[in-house]
C-alpha positions, 0 to 999 in steps of 0.5 A, spaced: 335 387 536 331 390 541 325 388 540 327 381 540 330 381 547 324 384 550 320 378 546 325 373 549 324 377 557 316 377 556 316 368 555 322 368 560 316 371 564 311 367 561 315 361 563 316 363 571 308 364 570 307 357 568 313 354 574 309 359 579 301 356 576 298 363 574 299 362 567 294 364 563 291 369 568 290 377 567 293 380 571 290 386 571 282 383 572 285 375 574 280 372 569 282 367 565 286 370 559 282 366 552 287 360 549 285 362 543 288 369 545 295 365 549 296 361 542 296 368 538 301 370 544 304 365 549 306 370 553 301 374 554 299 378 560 293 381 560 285 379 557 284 383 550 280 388 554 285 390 559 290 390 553 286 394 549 284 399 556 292 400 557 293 401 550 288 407 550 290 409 556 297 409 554 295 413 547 291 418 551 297 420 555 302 420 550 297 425 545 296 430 551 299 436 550 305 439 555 305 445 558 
């Protein structure tokens, strides 16, 4: 249940994106997000290299050891 209101809050995003003109932008780089990405998933923030160093950066946090 959770995961589909977090679905639901990432096209409601998506959606204001498109009313404001930036849809379809990374927002991390500012390039073009590819339409073959956008068609996969719609909403869609970032190019699959930013998600793909967020995701890594995100893994590397999470296995380091707490002192």
């Amino acid at each position: 249940m959770e995961s589909q209101r977090t679905e639901l809050r990432l096209i409601d995003a998506a959606l204001a994106r498109m009313d404001a003109g930036n849809c379809g932008e990374c927002v991390d780089c500012g390039e073009p997000i590819p339409r073959e990405r956008l068609e996969a998933l719609p909403f869609a923030i970032r190019c699959a290299t930013d998600q793909a160093l967020l995701e890594r950066e995100r893994a590397g946090r999470s296995s380091a050891p707490t002192l």
